[in-house]
C-alpha positions as CSV (number, residue, x, y, z in Angstrom):
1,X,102.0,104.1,-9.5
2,X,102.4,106.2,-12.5
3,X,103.6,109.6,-12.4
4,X,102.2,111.7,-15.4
5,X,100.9,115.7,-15.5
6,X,103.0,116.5,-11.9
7,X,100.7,114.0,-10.0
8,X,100.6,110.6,-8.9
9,X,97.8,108.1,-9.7
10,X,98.0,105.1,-7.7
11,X,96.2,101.8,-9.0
12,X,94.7,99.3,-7.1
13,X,93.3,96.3,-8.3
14,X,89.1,96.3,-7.9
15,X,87.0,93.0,-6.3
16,X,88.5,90.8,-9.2
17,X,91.8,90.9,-7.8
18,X,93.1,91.8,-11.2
19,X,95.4,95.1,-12.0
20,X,94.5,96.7,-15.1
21,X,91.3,95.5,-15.5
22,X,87.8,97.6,-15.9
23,X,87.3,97.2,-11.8
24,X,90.6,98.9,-10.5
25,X,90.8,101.7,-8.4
26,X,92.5,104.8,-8.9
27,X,93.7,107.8,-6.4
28,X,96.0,110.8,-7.0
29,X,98.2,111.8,-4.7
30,X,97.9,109.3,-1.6
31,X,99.0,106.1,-1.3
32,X,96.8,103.2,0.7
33,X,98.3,100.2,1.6
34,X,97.4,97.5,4.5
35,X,99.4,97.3,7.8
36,X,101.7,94.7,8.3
37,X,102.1,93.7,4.6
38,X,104.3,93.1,1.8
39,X,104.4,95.5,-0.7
40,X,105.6,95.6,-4.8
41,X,104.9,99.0,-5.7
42,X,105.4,99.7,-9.6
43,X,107.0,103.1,-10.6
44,X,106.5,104.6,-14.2
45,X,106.3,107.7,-16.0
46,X,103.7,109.1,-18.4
47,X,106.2,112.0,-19.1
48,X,108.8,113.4,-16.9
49,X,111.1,112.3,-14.0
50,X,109.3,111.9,-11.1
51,X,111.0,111.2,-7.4
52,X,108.7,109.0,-5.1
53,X,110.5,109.9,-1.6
54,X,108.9,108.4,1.6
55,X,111.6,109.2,4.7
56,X,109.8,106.9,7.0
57,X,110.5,104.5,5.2
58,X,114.1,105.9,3.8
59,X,112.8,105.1,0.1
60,X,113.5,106.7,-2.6
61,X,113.0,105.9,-6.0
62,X,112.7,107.4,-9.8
63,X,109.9,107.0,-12.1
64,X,111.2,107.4,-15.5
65,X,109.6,107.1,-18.9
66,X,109.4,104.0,-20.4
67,X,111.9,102.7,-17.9
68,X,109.3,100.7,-14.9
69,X,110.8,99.9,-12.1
70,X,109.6,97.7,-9.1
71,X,110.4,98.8,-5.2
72,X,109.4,95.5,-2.7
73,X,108.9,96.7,1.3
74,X,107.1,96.0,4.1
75,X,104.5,98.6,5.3
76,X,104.4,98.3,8.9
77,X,102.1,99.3,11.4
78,X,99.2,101.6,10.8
79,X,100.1,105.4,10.7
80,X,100.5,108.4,7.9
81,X,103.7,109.0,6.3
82,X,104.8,111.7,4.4
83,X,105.3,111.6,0.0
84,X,107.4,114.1,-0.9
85,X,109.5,114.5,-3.9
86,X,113.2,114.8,-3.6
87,X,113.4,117.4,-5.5
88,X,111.8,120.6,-5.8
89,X,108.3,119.0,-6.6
90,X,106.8,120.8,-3.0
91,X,106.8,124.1,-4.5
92,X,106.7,123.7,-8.0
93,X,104.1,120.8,-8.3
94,X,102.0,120.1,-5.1
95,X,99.7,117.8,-6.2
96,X,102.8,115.4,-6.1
97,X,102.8,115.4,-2.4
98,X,101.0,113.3,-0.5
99,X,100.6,110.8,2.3
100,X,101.2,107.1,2.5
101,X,98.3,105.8,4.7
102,X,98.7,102.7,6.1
103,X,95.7,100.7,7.7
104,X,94.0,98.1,9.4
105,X,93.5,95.4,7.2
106,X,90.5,95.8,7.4
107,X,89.9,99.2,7.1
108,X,91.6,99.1,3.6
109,X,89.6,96.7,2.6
110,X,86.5,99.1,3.3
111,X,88.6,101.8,1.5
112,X,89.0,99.8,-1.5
113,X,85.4,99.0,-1.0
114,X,84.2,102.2,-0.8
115,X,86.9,103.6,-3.7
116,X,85.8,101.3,-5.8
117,X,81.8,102.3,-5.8
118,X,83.0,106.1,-6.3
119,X,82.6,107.8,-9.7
120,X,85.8,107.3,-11.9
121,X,87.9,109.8,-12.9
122,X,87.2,110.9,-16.7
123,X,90.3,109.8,-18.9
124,X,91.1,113.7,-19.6
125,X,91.9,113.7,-15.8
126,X,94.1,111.1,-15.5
127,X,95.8,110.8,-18.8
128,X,97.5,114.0,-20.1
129,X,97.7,112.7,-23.9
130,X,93.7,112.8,-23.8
């Protein structure tokens, strides 16, 4: 999950299993994750200091430029949690706010699916040094 022009883009690796390779898929804002699973979510910055805050969860972490940092949790049973920053990123950025959504197993794995058969975002959109 990189922070980068006050939003989040979330990567998922695509049908090859692989991260940062030409399948992944790639949301803003929300994050998808399986029920009842392990998760290592990476935290960087493109840019500025960005606070990934999930209260459900009591997590709170710091993307920072060129600092990565890895956060390992559990995510639980399905449900919608809240991704706020813990800051003052609600009314001065809102596309950093979001939802973690957890699912079915199954139901991700349509999501991802589906995700991955969707246009991609032009590099402009997601990169802010394009």
């Amino acid at each position: 999950m990189t922070g980068g022009n006050w939003k989040w883009e979330v990567r998922y690796p695509g049908e090859d299993g692989i991260l940062d390779s030409d399948d992944d898929v790639v949301d803003e804002q929300n994050v998808h994750l399986p029920a009842g699973s392990h998760v290592t979510l990476d935290l960087d910055s493109r840019d500025y200091s960005y606070s990934f805050y999930v209260p459900d969860y009591d997590l709170i972490e710091v993307a920072l430029p060129g600092s990565p940092f890895r956060r390992e949790f559990d995510s639980g049973a399905a449900g919608v949690h809240k991704l706020l920053g813990s800051q003052m990123c609600g009314y001065a950025h809102p596309d950093l706010l979001g939802d973690v959504v957890v699912q079915e197993p199954a139901d991700f794995d349509a999501w991802i699916k589906k995700s991955s058969s969707a246009p991609k975002l032009p590099a402009s959109a997601s990169d802010p040094a394009s």
